[in-house]
C-alpha positions as CSV (number, residue, x, y, z in Angstrom):
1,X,-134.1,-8.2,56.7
2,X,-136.8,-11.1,57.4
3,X,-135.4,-14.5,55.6
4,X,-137.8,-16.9,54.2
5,X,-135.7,-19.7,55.7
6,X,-138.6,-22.6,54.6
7,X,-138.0,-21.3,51.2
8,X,-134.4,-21.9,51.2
9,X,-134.7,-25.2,52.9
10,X,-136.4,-26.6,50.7
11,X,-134.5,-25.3,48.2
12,X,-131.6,-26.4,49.3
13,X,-133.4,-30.0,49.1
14,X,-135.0,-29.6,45.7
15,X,-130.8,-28.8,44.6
16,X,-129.3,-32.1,46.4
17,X,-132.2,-34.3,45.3
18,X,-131.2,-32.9,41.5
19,X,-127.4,-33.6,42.2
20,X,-127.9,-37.3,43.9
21,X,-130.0,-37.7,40.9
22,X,-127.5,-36.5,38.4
23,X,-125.1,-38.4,39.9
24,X,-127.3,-41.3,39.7
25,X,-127.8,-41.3,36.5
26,X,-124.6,-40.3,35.6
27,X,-123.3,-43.6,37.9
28,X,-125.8,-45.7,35.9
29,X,-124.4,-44.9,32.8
30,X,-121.0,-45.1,33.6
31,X,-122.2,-49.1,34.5
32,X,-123.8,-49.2,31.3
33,X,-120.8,-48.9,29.3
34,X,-118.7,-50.6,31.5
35,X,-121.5,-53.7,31.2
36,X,-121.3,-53.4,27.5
37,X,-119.9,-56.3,25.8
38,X,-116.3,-55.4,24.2
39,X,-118.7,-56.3,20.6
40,X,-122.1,-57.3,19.6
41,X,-123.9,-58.3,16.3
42,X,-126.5,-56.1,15.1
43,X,-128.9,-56.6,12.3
44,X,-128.8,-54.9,9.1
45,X,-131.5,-57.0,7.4
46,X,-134.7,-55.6,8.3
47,X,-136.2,-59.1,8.9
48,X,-134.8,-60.3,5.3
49,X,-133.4,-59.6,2.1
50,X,-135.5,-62.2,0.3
51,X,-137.5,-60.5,-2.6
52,X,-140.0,-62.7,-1.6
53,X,-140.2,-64.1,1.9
54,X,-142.6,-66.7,1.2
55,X,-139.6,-68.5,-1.3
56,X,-136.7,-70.1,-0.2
57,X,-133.2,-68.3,-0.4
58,X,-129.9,-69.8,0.0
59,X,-125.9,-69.0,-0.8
60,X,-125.5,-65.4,0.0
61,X,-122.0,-63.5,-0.6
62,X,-121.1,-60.0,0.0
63,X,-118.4,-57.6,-2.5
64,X,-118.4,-54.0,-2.1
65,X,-118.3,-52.0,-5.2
66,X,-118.7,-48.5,-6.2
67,X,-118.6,-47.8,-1.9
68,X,-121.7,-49.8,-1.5
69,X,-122.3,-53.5,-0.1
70,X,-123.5,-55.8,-2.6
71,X,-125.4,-59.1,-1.5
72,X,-125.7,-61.6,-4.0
73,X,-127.4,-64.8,-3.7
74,X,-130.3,-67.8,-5.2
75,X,-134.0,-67.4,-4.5
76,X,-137.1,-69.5,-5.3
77,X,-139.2,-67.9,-8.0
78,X,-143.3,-68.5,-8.2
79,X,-142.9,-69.7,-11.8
80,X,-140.6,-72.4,-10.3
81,X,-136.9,-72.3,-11.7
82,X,-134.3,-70.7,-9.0
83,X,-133.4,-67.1,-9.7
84,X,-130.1,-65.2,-9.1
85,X,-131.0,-62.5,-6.9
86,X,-129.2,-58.8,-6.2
87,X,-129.4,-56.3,-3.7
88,X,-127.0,-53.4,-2.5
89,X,-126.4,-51.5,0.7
90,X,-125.2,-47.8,1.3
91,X,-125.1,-48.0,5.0
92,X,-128.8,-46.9,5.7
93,X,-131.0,-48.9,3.2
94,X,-131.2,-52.0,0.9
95,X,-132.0,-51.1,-3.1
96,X,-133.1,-53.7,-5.5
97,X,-130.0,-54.0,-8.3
98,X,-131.1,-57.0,-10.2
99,X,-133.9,-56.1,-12.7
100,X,-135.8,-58.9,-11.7
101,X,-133.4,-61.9,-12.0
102,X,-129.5,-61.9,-13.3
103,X,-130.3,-65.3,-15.2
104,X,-129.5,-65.5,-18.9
105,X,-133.2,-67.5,-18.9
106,X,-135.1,-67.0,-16.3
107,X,-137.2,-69.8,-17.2
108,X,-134.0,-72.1,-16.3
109,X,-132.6,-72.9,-12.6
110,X,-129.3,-71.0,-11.7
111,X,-126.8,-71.4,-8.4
112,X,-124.0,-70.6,-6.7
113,X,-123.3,-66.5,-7.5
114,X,-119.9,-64.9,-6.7
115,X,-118.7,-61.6,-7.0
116,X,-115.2,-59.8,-7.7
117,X,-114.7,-56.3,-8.5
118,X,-112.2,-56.0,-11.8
119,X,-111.7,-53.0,-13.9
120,X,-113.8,-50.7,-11.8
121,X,-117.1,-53.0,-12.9
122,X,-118.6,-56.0,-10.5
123,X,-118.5,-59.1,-11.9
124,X,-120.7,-62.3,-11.0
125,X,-120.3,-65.7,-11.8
126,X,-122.3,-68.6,-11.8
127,X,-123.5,-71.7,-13.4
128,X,-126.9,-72.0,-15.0
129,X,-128.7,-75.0,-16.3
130,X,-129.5,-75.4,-20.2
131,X,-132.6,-77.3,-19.9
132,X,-131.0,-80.3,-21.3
133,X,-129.4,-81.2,-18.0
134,X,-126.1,-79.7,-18.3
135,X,-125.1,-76.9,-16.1
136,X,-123.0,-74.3,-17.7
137,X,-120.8,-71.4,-16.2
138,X,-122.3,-68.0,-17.0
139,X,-120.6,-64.4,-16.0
140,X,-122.2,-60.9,-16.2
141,X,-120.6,-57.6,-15.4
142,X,-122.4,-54.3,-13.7
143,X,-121.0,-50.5,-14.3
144,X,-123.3,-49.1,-11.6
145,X,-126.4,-48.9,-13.8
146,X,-127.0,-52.2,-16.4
147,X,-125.9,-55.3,-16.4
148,X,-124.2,-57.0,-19.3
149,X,-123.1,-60.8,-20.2
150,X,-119.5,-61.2,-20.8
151,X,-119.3,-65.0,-21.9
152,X,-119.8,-65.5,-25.0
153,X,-122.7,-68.0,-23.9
154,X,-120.9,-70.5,-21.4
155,X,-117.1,-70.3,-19.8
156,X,-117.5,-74.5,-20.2
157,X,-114.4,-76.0,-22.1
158,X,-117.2,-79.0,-23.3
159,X,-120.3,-77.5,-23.9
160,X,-121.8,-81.2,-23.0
161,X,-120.2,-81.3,-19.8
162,X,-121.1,-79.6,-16.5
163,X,-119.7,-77.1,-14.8
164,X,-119.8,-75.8,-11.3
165,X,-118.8,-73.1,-8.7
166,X,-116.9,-70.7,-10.3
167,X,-115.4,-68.1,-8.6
168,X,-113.6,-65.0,-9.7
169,X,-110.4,-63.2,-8.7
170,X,-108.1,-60.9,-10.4
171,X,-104.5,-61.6,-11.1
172,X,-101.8,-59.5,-13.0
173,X,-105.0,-57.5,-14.1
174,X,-106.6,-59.8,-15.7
175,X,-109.8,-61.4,-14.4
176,X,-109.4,-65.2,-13.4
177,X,-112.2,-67.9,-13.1
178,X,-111.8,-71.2,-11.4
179,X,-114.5,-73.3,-11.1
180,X,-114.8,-77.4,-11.6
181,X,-116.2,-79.2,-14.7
182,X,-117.2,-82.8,-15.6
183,X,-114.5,-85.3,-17.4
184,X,-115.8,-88.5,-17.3
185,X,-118.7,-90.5,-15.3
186,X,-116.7,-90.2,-12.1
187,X,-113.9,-87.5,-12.4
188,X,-114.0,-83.6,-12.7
189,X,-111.6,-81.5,-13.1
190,X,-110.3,-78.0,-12.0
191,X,-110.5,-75.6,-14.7
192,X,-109.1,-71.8,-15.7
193,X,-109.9,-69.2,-17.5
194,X,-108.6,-65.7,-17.9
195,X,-110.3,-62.3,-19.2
196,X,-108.4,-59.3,-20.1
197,X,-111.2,-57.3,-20.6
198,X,-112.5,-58.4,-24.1
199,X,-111.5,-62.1,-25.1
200,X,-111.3,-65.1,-23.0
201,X,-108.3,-67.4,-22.8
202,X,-107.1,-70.8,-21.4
203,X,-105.3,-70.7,-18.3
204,X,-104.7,-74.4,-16.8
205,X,-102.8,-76.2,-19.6
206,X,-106.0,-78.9,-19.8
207,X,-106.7,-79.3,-16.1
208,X,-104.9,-78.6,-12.7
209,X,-105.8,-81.9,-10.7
210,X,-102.8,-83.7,-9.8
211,X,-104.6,-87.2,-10.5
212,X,-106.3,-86.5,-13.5
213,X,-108.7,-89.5,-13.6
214,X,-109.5,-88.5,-9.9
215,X,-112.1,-86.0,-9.1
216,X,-111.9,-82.4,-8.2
217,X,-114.3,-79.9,-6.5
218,X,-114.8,-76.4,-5.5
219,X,-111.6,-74.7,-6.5
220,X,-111.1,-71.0,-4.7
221,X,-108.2,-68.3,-6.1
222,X,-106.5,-66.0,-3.9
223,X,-103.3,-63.8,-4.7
224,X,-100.6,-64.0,-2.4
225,X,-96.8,-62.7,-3.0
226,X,-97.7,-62.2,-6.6
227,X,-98.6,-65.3,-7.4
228,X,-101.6,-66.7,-7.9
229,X,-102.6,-69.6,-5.8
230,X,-105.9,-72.1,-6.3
231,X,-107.2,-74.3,-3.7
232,X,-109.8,-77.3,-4.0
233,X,-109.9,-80.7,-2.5
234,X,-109.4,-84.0,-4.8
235,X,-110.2,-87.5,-4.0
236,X,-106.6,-89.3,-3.2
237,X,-106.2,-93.1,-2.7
238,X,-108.8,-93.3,0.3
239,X,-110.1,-90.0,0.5
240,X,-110.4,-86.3,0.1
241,X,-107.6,-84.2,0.4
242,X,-106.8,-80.4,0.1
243,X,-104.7,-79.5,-2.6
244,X,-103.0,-76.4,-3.5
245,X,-101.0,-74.8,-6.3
246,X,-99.5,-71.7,-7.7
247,X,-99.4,-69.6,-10.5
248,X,-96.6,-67.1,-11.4
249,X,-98.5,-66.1,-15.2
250,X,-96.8,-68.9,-17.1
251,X,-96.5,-71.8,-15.0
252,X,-98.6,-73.4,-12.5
253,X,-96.1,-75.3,-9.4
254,X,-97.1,-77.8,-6.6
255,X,-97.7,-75.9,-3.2
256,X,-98.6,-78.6,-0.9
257,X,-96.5,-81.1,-0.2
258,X,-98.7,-83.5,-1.2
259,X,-101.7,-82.5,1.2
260,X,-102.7,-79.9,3.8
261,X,-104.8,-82.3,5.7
262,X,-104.0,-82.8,8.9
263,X,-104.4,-86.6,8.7
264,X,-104.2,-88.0,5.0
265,X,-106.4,-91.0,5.7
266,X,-109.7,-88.8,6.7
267,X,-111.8,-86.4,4.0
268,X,-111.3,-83.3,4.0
269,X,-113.3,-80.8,1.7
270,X,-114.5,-76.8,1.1
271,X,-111.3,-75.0,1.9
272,X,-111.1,-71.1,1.3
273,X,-108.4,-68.8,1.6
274,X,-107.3,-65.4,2.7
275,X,-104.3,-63.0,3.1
276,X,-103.4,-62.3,6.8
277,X,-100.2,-60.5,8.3
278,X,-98.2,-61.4,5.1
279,X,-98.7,-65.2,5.1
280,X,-101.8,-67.1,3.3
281,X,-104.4,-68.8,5.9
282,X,-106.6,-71.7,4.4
283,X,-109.5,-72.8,6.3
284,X,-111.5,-76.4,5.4
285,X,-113.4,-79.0,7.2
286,X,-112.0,-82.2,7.8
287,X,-113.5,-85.5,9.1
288,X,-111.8,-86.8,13.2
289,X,-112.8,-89.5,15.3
290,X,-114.2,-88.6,18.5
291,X,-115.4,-90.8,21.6
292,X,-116.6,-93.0,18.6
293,X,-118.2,-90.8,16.0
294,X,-116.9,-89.5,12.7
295,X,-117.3,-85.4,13.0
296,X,-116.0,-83.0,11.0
297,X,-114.2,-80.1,12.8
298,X,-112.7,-76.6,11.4
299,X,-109.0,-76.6,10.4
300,X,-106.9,-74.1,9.8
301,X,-103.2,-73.7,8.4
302,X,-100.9,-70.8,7.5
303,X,-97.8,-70.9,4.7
304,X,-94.6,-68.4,4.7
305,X,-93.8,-69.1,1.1
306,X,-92.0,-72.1,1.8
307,X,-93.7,-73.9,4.8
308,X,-97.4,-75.0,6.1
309,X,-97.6,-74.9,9.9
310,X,-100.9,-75.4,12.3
311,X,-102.6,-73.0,13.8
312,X,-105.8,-74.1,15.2
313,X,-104.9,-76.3,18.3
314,X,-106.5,-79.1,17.0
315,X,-109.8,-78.0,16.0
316,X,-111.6,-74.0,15.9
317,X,-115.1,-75.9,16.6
318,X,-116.5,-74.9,20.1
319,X,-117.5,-78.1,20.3
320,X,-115.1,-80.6,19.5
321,X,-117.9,-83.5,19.8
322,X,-120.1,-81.5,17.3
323,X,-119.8,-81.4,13.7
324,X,-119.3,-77.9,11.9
325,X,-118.9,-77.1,8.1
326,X,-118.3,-74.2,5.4
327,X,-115.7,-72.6,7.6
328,X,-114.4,-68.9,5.5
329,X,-111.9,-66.2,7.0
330,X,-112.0,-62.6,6.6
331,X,-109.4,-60.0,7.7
332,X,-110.7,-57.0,10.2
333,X,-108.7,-54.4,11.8
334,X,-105.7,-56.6,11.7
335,X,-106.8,-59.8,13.0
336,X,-108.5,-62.3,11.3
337,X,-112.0,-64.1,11.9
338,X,-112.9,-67.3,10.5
339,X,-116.7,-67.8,10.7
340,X,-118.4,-71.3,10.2
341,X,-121.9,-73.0,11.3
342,X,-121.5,-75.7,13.8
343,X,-124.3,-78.2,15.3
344,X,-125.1,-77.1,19.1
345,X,-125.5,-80.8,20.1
346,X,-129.3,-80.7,19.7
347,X,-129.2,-80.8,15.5
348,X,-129.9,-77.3,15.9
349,X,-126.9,-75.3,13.5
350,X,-125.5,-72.0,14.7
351,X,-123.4,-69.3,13.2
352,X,-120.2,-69.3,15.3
353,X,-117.2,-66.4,14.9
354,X,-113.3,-66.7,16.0
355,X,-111.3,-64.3,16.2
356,X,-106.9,-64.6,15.6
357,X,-104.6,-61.9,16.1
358,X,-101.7,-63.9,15.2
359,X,-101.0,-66.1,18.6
360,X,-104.0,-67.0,19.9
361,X,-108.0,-67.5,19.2
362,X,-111.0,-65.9,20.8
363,X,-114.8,-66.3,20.4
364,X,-116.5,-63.2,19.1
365,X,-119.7,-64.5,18.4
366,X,-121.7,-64.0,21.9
367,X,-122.8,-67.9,21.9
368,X,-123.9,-67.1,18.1
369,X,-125.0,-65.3,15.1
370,X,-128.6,-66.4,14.8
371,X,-131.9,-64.8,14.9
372,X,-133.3,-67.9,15.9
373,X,-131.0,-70.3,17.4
374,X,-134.2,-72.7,17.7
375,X,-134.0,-73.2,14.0
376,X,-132.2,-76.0,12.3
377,X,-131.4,-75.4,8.7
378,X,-129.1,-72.6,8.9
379,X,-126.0,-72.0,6.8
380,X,-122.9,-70.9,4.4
381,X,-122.1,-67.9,6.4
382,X,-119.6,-65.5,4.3
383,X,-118.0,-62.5,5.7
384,X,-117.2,-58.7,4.0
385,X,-115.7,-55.5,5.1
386,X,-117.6,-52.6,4.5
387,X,-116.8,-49.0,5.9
388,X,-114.6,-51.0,7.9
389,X,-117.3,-52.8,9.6
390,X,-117.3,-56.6,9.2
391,X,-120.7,-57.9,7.6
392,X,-121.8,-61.3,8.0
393,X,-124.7,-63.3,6.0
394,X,-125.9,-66.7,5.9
395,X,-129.7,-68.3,5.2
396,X,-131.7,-69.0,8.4
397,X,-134.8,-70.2,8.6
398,X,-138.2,-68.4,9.0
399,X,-141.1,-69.1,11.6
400,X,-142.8,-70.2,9.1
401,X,-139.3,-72.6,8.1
402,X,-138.8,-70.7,4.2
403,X,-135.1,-70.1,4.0
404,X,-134.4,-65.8,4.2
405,X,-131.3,-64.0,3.5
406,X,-129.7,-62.4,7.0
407,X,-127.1,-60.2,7.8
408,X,-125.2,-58.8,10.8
409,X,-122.4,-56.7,11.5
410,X,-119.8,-56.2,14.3
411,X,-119.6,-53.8,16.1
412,X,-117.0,-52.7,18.2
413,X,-118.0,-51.0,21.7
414,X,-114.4,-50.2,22.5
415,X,-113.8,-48.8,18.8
416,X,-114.0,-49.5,15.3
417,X,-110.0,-48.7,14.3
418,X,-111.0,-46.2,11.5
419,X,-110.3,-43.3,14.8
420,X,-108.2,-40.6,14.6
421,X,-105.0,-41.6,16.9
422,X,-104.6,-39.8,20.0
423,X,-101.6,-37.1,18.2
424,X,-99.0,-38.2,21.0
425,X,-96.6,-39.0,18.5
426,X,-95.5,-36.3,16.0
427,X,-95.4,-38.8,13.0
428,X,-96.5,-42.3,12.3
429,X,-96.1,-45.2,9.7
430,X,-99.2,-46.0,7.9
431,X,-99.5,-49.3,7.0
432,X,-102.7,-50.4,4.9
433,X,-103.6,-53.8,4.1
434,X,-104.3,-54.2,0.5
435,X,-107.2,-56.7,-0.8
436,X,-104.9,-58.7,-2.8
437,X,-102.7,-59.1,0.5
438,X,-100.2,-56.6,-0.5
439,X,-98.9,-54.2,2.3
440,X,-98.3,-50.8,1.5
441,X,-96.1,-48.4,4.5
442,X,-95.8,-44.4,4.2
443,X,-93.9,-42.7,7.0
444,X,-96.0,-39.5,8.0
445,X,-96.3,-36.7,9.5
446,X,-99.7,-36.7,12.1
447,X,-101.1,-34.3,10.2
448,X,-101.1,-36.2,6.3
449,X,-102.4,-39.7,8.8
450,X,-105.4,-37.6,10.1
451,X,-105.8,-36.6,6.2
452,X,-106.1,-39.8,5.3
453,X,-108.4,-40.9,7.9
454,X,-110.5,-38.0,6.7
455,X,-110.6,-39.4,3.4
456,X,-111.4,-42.9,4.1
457,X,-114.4,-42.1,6.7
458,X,-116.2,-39.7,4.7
459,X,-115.3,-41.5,1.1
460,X,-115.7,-38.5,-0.7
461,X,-113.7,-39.7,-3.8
462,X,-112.8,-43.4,-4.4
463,X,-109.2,-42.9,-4.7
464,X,-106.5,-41.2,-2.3
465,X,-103.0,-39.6,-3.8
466,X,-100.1,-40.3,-1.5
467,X,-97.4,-38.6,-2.9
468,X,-93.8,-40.0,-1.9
469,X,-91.0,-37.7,-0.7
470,X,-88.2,-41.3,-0.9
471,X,-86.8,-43.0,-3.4
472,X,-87.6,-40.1,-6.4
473,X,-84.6,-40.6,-8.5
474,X,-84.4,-38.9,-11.9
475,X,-89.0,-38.1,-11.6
476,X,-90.3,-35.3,-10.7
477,X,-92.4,-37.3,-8.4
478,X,-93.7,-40.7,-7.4
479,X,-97.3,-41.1,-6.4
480,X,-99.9,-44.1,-5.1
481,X,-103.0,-44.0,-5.9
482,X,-105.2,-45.7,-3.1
483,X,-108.6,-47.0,-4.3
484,X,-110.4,-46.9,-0.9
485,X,-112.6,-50.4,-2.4
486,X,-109.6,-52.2,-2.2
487,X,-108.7,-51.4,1.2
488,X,-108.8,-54.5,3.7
489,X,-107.5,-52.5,7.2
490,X,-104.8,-50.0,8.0
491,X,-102.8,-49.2,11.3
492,X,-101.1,-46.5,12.6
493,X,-97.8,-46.2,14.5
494,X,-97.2,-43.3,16.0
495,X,-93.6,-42.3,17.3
496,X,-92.2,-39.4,18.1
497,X,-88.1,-38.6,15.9
């Protein structure tokens, strides 16, 4: 039989060009990935969330309710007077929640929103002027469709006096507001009230400062150990100091030793707080010499219950020569970032990320956050968790220099933590890190883990039944009910009996 022997040659060619380039492509890719940064911030914005992008926007913060992301924040209005401004998030698009404005009067200037989730409804506070000058503390709640005011027309102990930057967080479940309100001509004070669901009621026997002629700013609650603790920063004999105390539901206790700054005799001011790895982390700025100039630099500290101890090597700022502010942390698959802006050295402010995972801190932020990092006025980052992604939004200025609403999230190329484990193991514990700080541990089998994991990534219902096989006694059985919206992270352990 005659063979076509050109044919198969160049058949034969036409098959090694395909596999050299198969192989070539397949060798690209493979550098690709192994290229890819471990994470990278993507936007989630689409250019904005400003209603209107020609008016300024400022003081963003994120809560998710109901399994979307909410974004709350103050925007410029046409008519003039600054408007409290709403939208939410499901993961794909943003949806206008707000009705227009959130103000009691629209026709008056309102700042400052903040948002907790208590009794399955989302809450926002915030202080609104009267039009006679004086700045009262207003609260409204949301049960997925209206929005209703719950404050019996101000949360102000003096009507005549002004109040400012409240902020909720629910303790022993009732609904707690801290927020600071004018005394005198040169003293405010830190103030409490508590909401059980109808009727609000004092909550800081007259005032928590520890010098009550002194004044007191920007108090922040956060549960830890069952207790509830508030932070703010007073002005002590020379300057600022951040102060701390505690709250067990009828008594409130000294947790400070008489200061958490690092050095007593330099300001220190806008601390926040968070629950990491079973021990309270406050984050502030405080002022430091350095080669001559008076900078303020990120601080952090930690406390066991009974102790404060360091944990920022001296400063978190990249820059210890450049001055940073409004630091906040935020706990992510079980390590915890603390995001700030911080000057670049050229007045230019950037968003900057660090990362802790309980020894040591690492940058996460890719040289920074920004759309623009030409842009100067550019601040109050705040971090959320949402499908356990960490969000992160801030105002940034426009090209055209208006202040817009941005947003980011992480993501993580070499995995997100909400995987199913590898099944080496046939059981595991479960530990899941509750919003309020609370740990919760179920031992397993690989099978009820992957079950849960099911749950949490498709969020089909908002609760989860774990029902315990330990410690039954005389019941029939003992059961926890997960609400998947108050889940901070969870880890699995797998080991084999």
């Amino acid at each position: 039989m005659k063979r076509n022997f050109k044919f198969i040659f160049t058949l034969a060619m036409i098959v090694s060009c395909m596999m050299f380039y198969s192989f070539s492509v397949f060798a690209d890719t493979v550098e690709d990935e192994e290229k890819k940064p471990e994470f990278e911030w993507v936007g989630v914005d689409n250019g904005t969330l400003n209603y209107d992008s020609s008016k300024g926007a400022y003081n963003p913060m994120g809560v998710v309710y109901n399994n979307e992301l909410y974004v709350i924040w103050n925007e410029s209005h046409s008519s003039g007077p600054i408007q409290i401004r709403a939208k939410k998030y499901n993961g794909s698009k943003w949806v206008e929640v707000d009705n227009g404005s959130l103000n009691y009067d629209k026709s008056k200037t309102a700042y400052h929103p903040m948002g907790v989730v208590y009794n399955n409804e989302l809450y926002v506070t915030w202080y609104e002027n009267t039009g006679t000058h004086v700045w009262q503390i207003r609260v409204k709640k949301y049960d997925g469709s209206k929005w209703v005011g719950v404050d019996n027309g101000t949360l102000n102990y003096d009507f005549s006096k002004n109040g400012y930057d409240p902020m909720g967080v629910v303790y022993n479940d009732d609904l707690y507001v801290t927020w600071h309100e004018s005394h005198s001509q040169n003293s405010d004070q830190i103030r409490v009230k508590k909401y059980d669901g109808s009727k609000w009621v004092e909550a800081d026997n007259g005032f928590l400062n520890y010098d009550s002629s002194g004044s007191a700013r920007n108090p922040i609650g956060v549960v830890y150990n069952n207790e509830l603790y508030v932070i703010w920063y007073e002005h002590g004999e020379d300057s600022n100091q951040i102060r701390v105390k505690k709250y067990d539901g009828s008594k409130w206790v000294e947790a400070d030793n008489g200061s958490l700054n690092y050095n007593s005799s330099k300001g220190a001011s806008y601390p926040m707080g968070v629950v990491y790895n079973n021990e309270l982390y406050v984050t502030w700025m405080e002022h430091c010499e350095y080669n001559g100039k008076n900078i303020f630099q990120i601080r952090v500290k930690k406390y066991d219950g009974s102790k404060w101890v360091g944990v920022d090597n001296g400063t978190l700022n990249y820059d210890k020569s450049q001055t940073a502010y409004y630091p906040m942390g935020v706990v992510y698959n079980n390590e915890l970032y603390v995001i700030w802006h911080e000057n670049n050295g050229s007045s230019i402010w950037q968003i900057r990320a660090k990362k802790y995972n309980g020894s040591k801190w690492v940058g996460v932020d890719n040289g920074t956050l920004s759309y623009d990092s030409s842009k100067e006025d550019l601040n109050n980052p705040m971090g959320v968790v949402y499908n356990n992604e960490l969000y992160v939004t801030w105002h940034e200025e426009s090209e055209s220099n208006i202040r817009q609403i941005r947003m980011k999230k992480l993501v993580n190329n070499k995995g997100t933590g909400s995987e199913k484990p590898s099944n080496k193991g046939e059981r595991a514990l479960l530990r899941i890190t509750m919003e309020e700080g609370t740990e919760k541990e179920y031992d397993m089998t690989m099978k009820e883990v992957n079950d849960f994991i099911d749950w949490y990534n498709k969020i089909s219902t908002p609760c989860y039944t774990i029902e315990k096989d330990y410690n039954v006694g005389p019941f029939e059985s003992r059961k926890d009910y997960i609400v998947r919206d108050k889940i901070v992270s969870f880890e699995v352990m797998e080991y084999n009996k």
